[in-house]
C-alpha positions in Angstrom: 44.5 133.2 89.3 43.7 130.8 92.4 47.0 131.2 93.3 47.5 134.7 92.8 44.7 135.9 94.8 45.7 133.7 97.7 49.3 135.3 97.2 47.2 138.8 97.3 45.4 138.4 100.6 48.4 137.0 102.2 50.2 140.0 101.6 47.3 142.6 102.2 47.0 140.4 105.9 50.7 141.5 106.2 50.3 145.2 105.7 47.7 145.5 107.9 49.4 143.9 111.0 52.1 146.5 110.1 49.6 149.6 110.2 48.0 148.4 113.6 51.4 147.5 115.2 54.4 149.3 115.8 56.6 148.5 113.2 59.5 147.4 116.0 57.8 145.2 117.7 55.0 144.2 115.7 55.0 140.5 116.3 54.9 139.0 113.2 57.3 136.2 114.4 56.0 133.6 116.4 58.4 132.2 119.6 58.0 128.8 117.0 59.3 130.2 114.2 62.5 132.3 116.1 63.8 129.1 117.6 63.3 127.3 113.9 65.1 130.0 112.2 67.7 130.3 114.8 68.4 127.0 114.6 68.3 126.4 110.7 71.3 129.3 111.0 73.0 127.6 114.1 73.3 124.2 111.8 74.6 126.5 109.0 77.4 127.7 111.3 78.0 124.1 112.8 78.3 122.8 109.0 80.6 125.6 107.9 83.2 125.9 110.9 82.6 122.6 113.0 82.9 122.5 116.2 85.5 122.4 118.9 86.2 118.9 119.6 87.6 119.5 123.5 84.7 119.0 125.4 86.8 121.0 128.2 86.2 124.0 126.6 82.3 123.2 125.4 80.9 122.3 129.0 82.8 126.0 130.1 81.1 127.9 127.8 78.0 126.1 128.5 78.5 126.2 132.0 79.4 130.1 132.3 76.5 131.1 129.5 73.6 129.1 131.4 74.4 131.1 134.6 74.3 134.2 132.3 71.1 133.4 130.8 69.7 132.4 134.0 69.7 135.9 135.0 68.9 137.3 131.5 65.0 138.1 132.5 64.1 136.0 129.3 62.9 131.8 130.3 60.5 131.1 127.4 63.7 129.4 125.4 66.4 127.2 126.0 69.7 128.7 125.3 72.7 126.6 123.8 76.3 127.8 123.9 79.1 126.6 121.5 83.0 126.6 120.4 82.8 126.5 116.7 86.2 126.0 115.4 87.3 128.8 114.1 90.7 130.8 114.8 88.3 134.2 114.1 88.1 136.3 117.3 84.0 136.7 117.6 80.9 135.3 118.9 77.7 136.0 117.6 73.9 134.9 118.8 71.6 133.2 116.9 67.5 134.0 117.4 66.0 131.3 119.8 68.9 131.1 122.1 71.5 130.0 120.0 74.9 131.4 121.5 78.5 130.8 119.3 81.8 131.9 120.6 84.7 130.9 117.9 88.2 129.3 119.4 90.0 132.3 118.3 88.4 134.4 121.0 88.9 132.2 123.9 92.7 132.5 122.9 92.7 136.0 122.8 90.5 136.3 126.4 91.1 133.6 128.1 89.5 133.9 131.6 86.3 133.1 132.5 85.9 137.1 133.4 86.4 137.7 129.5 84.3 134.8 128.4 81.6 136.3 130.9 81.5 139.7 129.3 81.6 138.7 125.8 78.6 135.5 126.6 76.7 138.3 128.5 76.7 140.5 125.6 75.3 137.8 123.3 72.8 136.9 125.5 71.6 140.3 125.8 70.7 140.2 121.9 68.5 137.1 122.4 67.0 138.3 125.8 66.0 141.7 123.5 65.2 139.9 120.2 67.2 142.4 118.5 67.5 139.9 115.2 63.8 139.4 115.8 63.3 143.0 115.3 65.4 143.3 112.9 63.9 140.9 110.3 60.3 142.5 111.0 61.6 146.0 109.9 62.9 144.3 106.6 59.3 143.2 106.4 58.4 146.3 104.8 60.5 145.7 101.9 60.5 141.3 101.4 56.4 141.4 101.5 56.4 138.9 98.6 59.2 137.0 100.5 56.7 136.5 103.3 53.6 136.1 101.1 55.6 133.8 99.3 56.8 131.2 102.4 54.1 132.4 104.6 56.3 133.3 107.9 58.0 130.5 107.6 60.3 127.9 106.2 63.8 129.4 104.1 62.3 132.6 104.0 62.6 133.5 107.2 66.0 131.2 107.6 67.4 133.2 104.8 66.3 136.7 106.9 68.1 135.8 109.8 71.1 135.0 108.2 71.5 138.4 106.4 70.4 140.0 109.5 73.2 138.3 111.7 75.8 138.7 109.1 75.0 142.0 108.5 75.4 143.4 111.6 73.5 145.0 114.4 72.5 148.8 114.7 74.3 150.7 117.2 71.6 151.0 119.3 70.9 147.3 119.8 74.4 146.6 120.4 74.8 149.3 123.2 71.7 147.8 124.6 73.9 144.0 124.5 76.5 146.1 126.1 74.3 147.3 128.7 72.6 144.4 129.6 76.2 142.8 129.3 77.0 144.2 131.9 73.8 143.4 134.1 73.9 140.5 133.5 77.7 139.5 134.4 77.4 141.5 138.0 73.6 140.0 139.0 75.3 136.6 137.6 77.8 136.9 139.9 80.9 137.4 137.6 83.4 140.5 137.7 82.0 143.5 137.2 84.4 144.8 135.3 84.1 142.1 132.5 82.3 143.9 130.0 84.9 146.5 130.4 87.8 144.2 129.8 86.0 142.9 126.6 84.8 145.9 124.7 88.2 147.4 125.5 90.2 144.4 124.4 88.1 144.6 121.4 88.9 148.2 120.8 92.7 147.3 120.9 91.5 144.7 117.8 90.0 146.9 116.2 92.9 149.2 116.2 95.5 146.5 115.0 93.5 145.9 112.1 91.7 142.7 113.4 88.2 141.6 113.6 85.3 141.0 111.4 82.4 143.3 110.9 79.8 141.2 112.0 78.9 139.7 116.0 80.8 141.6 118.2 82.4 143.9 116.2 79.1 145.0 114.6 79.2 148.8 116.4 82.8 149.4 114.8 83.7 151.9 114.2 82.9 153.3 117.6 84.9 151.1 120.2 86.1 154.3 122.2 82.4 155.6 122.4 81.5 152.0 123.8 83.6 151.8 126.2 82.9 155.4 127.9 79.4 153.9 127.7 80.4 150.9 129.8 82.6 152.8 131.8 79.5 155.3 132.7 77.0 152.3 133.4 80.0 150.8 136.2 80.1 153.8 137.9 76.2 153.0 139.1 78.3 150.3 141.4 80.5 152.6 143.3 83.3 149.8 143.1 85.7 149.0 145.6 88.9 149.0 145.5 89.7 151.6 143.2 91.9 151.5 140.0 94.2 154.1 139.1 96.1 153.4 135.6 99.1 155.5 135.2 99.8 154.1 131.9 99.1 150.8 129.7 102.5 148.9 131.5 101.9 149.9 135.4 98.0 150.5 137.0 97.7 150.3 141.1 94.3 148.3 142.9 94.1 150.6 145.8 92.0 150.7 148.8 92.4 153.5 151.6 96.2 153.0 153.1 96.0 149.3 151.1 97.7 149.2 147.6 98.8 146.6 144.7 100.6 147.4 142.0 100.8 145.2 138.7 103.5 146.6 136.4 103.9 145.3 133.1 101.4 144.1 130.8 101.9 140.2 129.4 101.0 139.5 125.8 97.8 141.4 125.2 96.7 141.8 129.0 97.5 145.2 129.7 97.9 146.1 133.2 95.3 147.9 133.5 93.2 145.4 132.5 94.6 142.8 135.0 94.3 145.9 137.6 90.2 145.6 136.7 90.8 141.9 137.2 91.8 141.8 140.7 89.5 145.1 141.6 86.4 143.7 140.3 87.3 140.1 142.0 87.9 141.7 145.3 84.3 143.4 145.0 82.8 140.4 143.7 84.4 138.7 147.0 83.8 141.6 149.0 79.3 141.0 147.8 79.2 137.8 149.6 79.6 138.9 152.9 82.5 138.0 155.4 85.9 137.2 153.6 87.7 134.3 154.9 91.6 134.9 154.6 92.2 131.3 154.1 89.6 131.1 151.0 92.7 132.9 149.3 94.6 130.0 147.1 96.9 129.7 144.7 97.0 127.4 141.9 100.6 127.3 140.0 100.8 126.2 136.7 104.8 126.4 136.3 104.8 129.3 134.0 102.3 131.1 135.6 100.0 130.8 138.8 96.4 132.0 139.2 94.8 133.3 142.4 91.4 132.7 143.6 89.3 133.6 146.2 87.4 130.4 146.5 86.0 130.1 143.1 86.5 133.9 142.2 89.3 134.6 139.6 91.3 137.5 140.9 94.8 137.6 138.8 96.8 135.6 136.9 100.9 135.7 137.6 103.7 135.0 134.9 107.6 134.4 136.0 107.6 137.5 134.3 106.3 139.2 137.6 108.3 137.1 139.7 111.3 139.5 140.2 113.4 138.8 143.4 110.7 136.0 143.9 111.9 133.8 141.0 109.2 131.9 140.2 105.2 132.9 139.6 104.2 130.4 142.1 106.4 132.5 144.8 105.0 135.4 143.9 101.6 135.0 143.7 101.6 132.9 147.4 103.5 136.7 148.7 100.4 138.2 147.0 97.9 136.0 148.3 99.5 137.1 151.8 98.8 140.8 150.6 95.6 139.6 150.0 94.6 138.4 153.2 95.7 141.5 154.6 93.3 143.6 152.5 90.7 140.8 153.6 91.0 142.5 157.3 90.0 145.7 155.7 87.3 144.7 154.2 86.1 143.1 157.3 86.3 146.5 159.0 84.3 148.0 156.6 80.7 147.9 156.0 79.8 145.8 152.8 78.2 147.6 150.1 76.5 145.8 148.6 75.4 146.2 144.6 
């Protein structure tokens, strides 16, 4: 009976935090107990996937998320990012800061522009407590659960888990996209790389790959995602412009200034490496006076990427090479190009974001 009533009171002290707070935000879960439960389910993940064992790739995602979360407008936690090694294409955030982006999705976006968009994303859902919020509104219906653990321990472990496995609503994840994509521009990244992601995803989705969980958690409305991100950019008033004729030939244009990319390689699409170097030259374009010589080119043999400093702006495969024979030919002629859109920008006022 002892044990009953205590049970009892527990659960009457429950419903009545729920009557005189909104149900949404009704703060039954302490900072304390996020970052336990987050990381009870972060050690689940580790145990069931492992983790990547090139430390290469680990202090990159670290590296690029910490800049992210830097600018996330949330400092009461300290946020990890992992590799768990997984071939899966996804990433998914744990509550507390706990940030996870399986191996299969840094093969299938590869740039740090990609990785930006997708890490920004996750870190939205932490910055907003979306699994937080979600777990309170199940409240209403695991009262004993509660009673029973009293906030804390496996209860609340096992909560988070079926929340993060079960998906997001589509309003929290077009608030991830959203602050996605504030967070990779006042971060410093591409603006465009929320764009590239949710659209990359969308061609996924459309192949018949992904999960239904992390980032694919708003299927099945990719298309409607991207208008969304598309609509937010525009805010920006990006410079140069992209014009996409089709999927295989898109032009990065600037008054009389032009660059046209004209195949797609593996699952870039042109358009998507037209974003690339549009977004990079605006990024470039944000920090003032551009340098011609800050224009470089590192070649790989197979392929040669150009930066702008420490900017990505394209990546070139022998396929592009043409006449030039080589990517590394190429993308020096293109750096040249470059440096000659570098004297327009320097005639222009900056605008800045």
């Amino acid at each position: 009976m002892k044990r009953l009533f205590k049970l009892l009171t527990t659960v009457f002290m429950v419903l009545t935090l729920f009557v005189v707070a909104k149900p949404v935000h009704a703060g039954l879960i302490s900072q304390e107990q996020e970052i336990e439960m987050g990381h009870e389910t972060a050690m689940a993940l580790e145990a069931k996937y492992g983790l990547s064992q090139d430390p290469y790739l680990q202090e990159r995602v670290d590296r690029i998320g910490q800049r992210l979360a830097a600018v996330s407008g949330r400092n009461d936690i300290k946020y990890s990012f992992k590799v768990l090694n997984c071939n899966e294409v996804n990433a998914l955030a744990c509550p507390g800061g706990f940030i996870y982006v399986y191996k299969g999705l840094l093969d299938y976006m590869p740039t740090d522009t990609e990785l930006a968009g997708v890490l920004g994303h996750e870190v939205g859902h932490v910055a907003k407590k979306h699994t937080v919020n979600a777990i309170e509104k199940q409240m209403w219906t695991s009262l004993i659960l509660l009673a029973a653990t009293r906030g804390q321990g496996l209860g609340l472990v096992q909560a988070a888990q079926n929340a993060l496995f079960a998906g997001y609503s589509r309003t929290d994840e077009r608030g991830a996209d959203k602050e996605g994509v504030k967070n990779t521009i006042n971060a410093g990244f591409n603006p465009y790389s929320m764009l590239i992601t949710v659209e990359k995803l969308d061609d996924l989705s459309k192949q018949g790959g992904g999960g239904s969980y992390g980032l694919f958690s708003s299927h099945p409305e990719p298309e409607e995602r991207v208008k969304r991100v598309m609509k937010q950019l525009k805010e920006y008033d990006i410079h140069p412009d992209v014009v996409i004729v089709n999927d295989d030939f898109a032009t990065v244009q600037e008054d009389n200034w032009k660059f046209n990319i004209t195949q797609s390689i593996g699952n870039n699409k042109a358009k998507y490496r037209a974003y690339m170097l549009a977004g990079g030259l605006w990024t470039v374009r944000q920090r003032g006076h551009v340098e011609p010589n800050y224009f470089v080119v590192y070649d790989n043999g197979s392929y040669a990427d150009i930066y702008y400093d420490d900017i990505e702006l394209l990546r070139l495969y022998n396929q592009d090479a043409g006449a030039y024979g080589s990517a590394g030919a190429y993308a020096n002629a293109c750096a040249d190009m470059l440096r000659d859109w570098a004297k327009l920008a320097n005639a222009a006022p900056t605008k800045k974001k």
